[in-house]
GUKOL-80452 format. One record per residue (C-alpha): residue number from 0; chain; y, x, z. Coordinates in steps of 0.02 Angstrom, whole numbers. Last residue first. Layout:
N
<tordren pos="NUM" unit="A" north="Y" east="X" up="Z"/>
...
//
This chain:
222
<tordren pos="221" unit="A" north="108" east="-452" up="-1"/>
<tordren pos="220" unit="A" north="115" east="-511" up="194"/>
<tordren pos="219" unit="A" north="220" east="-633" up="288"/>
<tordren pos="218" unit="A" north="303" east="-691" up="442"/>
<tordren pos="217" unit="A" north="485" east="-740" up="446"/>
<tordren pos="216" unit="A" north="517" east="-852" up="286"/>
<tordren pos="215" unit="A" north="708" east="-905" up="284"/>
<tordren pos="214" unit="A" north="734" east="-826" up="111"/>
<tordren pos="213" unit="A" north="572" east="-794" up="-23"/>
<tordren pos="212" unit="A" north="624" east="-685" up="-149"/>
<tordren pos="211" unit="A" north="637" east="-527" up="-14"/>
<tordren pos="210" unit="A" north="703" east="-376" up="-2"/>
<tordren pos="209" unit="A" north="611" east="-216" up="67"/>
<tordren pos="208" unit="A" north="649" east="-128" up="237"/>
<tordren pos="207" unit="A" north="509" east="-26" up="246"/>
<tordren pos="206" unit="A" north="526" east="49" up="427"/>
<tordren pos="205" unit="A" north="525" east="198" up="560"/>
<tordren pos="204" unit="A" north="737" east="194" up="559"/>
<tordren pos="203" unit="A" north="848" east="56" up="525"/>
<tordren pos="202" unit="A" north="775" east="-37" up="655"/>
<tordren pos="201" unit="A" north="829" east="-233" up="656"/>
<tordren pos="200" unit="A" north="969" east="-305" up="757"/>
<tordren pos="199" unit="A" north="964" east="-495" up="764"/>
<tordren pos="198" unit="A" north="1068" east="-643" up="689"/>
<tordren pos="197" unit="A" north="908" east="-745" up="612"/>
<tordren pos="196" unit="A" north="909" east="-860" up="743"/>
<tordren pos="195" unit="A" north="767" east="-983" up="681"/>
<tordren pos="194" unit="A" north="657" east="-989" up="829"/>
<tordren pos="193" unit="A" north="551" east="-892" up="780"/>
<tordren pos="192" unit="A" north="659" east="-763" up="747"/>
<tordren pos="191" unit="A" north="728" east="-755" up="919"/>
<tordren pos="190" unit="A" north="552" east="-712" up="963"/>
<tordren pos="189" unit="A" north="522" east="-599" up="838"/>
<tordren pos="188" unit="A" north="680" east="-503" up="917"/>
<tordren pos="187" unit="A" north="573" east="-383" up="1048"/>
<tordren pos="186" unit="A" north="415" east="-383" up="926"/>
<tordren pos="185" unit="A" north="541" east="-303" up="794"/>
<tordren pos="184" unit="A" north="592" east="-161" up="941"/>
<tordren pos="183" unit="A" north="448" east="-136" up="995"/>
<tordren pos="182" unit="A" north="368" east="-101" up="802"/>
<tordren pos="181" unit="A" north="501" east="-11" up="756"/>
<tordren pos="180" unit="A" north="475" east="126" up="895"/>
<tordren pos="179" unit="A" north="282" east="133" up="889"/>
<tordren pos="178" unit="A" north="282" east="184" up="706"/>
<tordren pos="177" unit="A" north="288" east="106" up="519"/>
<tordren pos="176" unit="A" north="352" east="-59" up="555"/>
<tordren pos="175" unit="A" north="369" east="-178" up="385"/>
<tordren pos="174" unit="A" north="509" east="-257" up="373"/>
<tordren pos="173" unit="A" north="522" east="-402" up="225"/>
<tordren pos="172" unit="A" north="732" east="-431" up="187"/>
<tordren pos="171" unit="A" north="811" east="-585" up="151"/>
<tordren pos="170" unit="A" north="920" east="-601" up="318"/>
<tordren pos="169" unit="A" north="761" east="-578" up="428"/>
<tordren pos="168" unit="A" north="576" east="-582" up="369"/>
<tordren pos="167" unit="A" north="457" east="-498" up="475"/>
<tordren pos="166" unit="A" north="303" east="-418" up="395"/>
<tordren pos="165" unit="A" north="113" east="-449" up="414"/>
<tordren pos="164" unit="A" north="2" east="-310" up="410"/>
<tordren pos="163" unit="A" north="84" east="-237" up="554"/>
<tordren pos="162" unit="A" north="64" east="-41" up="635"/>
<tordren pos="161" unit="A" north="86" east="42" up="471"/>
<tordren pos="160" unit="A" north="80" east="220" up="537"/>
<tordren pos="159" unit="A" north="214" east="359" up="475"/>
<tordren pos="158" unit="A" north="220" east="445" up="325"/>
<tordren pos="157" unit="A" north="337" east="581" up="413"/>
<tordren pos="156" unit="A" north="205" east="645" up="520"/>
<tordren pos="155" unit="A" north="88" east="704" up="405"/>
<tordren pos="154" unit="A" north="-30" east="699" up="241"/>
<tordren pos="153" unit="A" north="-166" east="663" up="361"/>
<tordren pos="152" unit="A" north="-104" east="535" up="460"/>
<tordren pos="151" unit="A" north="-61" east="460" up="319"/>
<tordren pos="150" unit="A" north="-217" east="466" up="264"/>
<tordren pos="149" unit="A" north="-295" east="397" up="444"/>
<tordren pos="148" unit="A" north="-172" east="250" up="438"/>
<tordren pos="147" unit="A" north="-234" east="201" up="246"/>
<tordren pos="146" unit="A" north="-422" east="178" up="344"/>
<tordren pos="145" unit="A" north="-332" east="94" up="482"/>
<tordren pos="144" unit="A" north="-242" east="-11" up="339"/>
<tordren pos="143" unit="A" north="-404" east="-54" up="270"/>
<tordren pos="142" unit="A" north="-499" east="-95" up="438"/>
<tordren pos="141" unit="A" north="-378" east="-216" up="526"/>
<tordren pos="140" unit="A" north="-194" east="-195" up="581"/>
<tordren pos="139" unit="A" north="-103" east="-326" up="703"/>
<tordren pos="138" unit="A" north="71" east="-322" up="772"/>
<tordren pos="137" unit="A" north="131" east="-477" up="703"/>
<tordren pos="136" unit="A" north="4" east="-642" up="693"/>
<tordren pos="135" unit="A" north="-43" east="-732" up="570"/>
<tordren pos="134" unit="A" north="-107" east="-637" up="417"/>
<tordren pos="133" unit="A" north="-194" east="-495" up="528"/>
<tordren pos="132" unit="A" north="-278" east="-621" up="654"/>
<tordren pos="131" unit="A" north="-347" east="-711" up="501"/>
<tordren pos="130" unit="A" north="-456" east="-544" up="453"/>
<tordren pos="129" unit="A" north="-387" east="-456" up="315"/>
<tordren pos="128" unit="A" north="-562" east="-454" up="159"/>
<tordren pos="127" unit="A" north="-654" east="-293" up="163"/>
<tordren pos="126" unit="A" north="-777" east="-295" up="-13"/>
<tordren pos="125" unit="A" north="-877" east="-164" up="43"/>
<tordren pos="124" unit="A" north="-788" east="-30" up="33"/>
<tordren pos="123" unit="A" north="-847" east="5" up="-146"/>
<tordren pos="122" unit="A" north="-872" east="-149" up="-196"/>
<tordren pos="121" unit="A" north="-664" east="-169" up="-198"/>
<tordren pos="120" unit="A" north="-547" east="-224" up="-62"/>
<tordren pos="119" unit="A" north="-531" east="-74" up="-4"/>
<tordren pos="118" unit="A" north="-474" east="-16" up="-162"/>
<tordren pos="117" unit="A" north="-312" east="-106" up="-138"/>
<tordren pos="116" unit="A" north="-259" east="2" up="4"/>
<tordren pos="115" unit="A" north="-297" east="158" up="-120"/>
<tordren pos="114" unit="A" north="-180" east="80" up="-260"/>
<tordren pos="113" unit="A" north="-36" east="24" up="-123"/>
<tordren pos="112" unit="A" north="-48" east="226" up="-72"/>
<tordren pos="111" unit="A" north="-48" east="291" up="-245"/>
<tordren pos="110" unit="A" north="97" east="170" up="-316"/>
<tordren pos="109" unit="A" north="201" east="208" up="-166"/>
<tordren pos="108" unit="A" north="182" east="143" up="33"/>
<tordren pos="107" unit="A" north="182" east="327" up="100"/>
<tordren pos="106" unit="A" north="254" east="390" up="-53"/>
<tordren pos="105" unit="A" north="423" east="385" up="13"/>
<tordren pos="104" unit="A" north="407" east="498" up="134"/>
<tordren pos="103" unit="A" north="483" east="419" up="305"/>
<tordren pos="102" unit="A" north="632" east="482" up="382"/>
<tordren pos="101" unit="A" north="743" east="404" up="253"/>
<tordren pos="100" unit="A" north="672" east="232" up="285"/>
<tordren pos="99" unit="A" north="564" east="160" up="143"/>
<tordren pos="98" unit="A" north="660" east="23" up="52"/>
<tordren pos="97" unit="A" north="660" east="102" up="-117"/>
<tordren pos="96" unit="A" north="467" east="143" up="-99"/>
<tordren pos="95" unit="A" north="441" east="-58" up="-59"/>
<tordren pos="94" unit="A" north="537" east="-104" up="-188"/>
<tordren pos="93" unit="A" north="482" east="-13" up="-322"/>
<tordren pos="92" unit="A" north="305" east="-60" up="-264"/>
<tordren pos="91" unit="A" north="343" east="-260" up="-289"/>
<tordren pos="90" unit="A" north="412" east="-209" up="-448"/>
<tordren pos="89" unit="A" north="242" east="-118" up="-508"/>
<tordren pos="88" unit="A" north="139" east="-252" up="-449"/>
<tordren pos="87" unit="A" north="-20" east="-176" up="-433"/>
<tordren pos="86" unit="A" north="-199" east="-266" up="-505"/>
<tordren pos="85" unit="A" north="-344" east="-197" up="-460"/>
<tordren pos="84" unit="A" north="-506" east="-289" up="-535"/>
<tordren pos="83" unit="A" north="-685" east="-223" up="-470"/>
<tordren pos="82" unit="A" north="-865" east="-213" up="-547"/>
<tordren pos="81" unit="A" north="-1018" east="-161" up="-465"/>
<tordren pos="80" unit="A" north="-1107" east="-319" up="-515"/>
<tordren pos="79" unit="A" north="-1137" east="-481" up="-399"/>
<tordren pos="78" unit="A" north="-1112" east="-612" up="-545"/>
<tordren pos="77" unit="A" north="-929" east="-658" up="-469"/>
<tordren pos="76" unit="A" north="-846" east="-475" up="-497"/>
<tordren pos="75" unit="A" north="-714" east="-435" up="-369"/>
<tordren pos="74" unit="A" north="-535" east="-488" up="-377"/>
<tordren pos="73" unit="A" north="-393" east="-385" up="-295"/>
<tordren pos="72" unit="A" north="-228" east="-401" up="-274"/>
<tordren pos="71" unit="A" north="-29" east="-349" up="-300"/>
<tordren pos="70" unit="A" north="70" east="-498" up="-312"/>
<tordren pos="69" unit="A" north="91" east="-584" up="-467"/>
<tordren pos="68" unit="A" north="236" east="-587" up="-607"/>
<tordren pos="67" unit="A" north="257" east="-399" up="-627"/>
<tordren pos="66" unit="A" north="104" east="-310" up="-681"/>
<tordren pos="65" unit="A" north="-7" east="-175" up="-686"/>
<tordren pos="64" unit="A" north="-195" east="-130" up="-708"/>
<tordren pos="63" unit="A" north="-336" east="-60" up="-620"/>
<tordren pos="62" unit="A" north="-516" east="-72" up="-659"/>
<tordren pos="61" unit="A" north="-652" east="-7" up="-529"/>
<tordren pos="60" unit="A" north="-812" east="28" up="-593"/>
<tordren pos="59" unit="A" north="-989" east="46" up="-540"/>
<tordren pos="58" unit="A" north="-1136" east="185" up="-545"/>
<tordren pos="57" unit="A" north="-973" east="268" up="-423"/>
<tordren pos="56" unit="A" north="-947" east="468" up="-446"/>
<tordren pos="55" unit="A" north="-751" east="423" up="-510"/>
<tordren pos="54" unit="A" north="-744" east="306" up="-367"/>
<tordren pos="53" unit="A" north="-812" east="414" up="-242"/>
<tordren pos="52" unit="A" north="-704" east="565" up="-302"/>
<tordren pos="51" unit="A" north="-542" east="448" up="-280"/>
<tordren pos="50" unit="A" north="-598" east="390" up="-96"/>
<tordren pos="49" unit="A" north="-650" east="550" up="-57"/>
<tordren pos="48" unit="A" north="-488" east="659" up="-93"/>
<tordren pos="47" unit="A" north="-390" east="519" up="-2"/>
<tordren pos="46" unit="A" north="-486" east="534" up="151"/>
<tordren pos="45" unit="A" north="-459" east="737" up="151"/>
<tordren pos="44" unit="A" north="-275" east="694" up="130"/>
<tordren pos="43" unit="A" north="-170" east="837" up="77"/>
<tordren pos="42" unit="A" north="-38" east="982" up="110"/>
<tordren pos="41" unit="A" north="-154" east="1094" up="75"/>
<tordren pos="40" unit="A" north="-332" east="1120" up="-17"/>
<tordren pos="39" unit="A" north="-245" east="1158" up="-178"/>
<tordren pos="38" unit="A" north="-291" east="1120" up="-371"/>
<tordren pos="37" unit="A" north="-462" east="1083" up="-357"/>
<tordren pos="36" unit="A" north="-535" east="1003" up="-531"/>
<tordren pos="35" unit="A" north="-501" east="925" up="-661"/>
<tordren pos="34" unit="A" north="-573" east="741" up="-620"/>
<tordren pos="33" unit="A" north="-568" east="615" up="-764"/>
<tordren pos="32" unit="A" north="-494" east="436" up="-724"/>
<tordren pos="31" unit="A" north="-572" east="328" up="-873"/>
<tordren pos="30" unit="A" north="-476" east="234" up="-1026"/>
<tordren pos="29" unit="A" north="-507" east="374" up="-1161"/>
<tordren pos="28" unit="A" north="-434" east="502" up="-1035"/>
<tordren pos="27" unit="A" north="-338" east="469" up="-877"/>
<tordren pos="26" unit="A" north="-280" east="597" up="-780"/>
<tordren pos="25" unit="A" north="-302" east="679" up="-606"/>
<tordren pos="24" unit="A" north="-287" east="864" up="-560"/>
<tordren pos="23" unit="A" north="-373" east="851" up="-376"/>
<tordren pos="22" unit="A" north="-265" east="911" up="-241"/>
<tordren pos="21" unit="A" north="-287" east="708" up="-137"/>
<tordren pos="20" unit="A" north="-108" east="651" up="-113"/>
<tordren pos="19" unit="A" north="-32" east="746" up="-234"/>
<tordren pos="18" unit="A" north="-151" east="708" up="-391"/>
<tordren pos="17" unit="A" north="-160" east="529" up="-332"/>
<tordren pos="16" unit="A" north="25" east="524" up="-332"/>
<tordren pos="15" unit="A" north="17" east="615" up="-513"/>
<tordren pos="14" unit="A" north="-116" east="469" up="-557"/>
<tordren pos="13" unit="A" north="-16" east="329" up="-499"/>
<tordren pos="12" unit="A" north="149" east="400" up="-602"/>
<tordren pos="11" unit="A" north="20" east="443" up="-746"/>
<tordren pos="10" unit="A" north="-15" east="247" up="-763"/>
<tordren pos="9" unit="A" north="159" east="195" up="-762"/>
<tordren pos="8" unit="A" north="216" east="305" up="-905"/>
<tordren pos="7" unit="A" north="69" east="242" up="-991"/>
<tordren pos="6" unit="A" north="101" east="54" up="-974"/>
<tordren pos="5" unit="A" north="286" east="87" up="-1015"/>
<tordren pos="4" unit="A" north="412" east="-10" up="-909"/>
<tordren pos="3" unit="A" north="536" east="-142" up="-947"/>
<tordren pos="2" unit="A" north="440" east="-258" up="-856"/>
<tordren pos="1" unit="A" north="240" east="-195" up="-900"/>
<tordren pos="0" unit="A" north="249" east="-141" up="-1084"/>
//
């Protein structure tokens, strides 16, 4: 059990989004992600098809599992081997889909998405680390969420664009802006915010709007 959650039941909800995202019939036999096939060339992410066939083609492995004590992250293999360590907080997710703006799709930061973000992290992207300019200042994307920007981008309008790694804390909620709009309009109060007036107007519209454990905290990232 992860939470109150079955391990299994988990597991097939980031394979169906997988499934959706990419039209591949995904599942997990004997421990392994097993590739059935096409199952429709519309309505999905070219990117996203890649990603999940170059992992399952990989000479290395990827190894995902779930919690929901630590943040989602990644850990890479110390003796230089092709082997990667996912680990998603399922919680953490559940917020973030529960906080997604009604004129987003709510699988555009779900288990699949926050699964393929993580991944480029792993050997096979090279490793990417967020640059220092990404965890400290708002605004500011770098290569793994332009590479998640081009499959949402793909999947449609209504996913939207994360256009801040970090996220602005106000009132005990993380928001995250997911187009142009929300992001003017949160860069318009961060300076308020900074200066500890927490009595702004935030978009309700274009964001993740997920609540926080940590109160009083403006910038951050997960």
């Amino acid at each position: 059990m992860v939470g109150n959650q079955n391990k299994a039941d988990i597991t097939k909800q980031l394979t169906d989004e997988w499934s959706k995202l990419t039209g591949l019939d995904l599942s997990v036999v004997d421990g392994e992600l097993v590739n059935g096939g096409v199952t429709t060339n519309k309505g999905i992410s070219k990117t996203a098809r890649k990603e999940i066939l170059d992992m399952i083609e990989s000479d290395g492995n990827v190894y995902i599992d779930f919690t929901t004590v630590s943040a989602s992250e990644t850990k890479n293999a110390s003796d230089g081997s092709k082997n990667s360590f996912i680990t998603l907080n399922v919680e953490t997710i559940a917020g973030q889909v529960a906080g997604t703006s009604k004129d987003l799709n709510k699988m555009t930061s779900g288990m699949g998405m926050t699964a393929l973000h993580e991944m480029g992290h792993t050997f096979l992207h090279g490793k990417l680390p967020h640059s220092d300019a990404e965890m400290k200042k708002f605004g500011v994307i770098g290569d793994i969420d332009k590479r998640m920007n081009q499959i949402r981008s793909e999947m449609g309008v209504n996913w939207g664009q994360r256009l801040s790694y970090t996220y602005l804390g106000v009132q005990g909620y993380n928001y995250t802006p997911m187009n142009s709009a929300s992001l003017k309009a949160m860069q318009n109060v961060l300076p308020q915010l900074m200066k500890g007036n927490q009595n702004v107007k935030m978009p309700s519209m274009g964001v993740i709007k997920q609540k926080s454990s940590i109160i009083g905290k403006v910038l951050g990232y997960d």
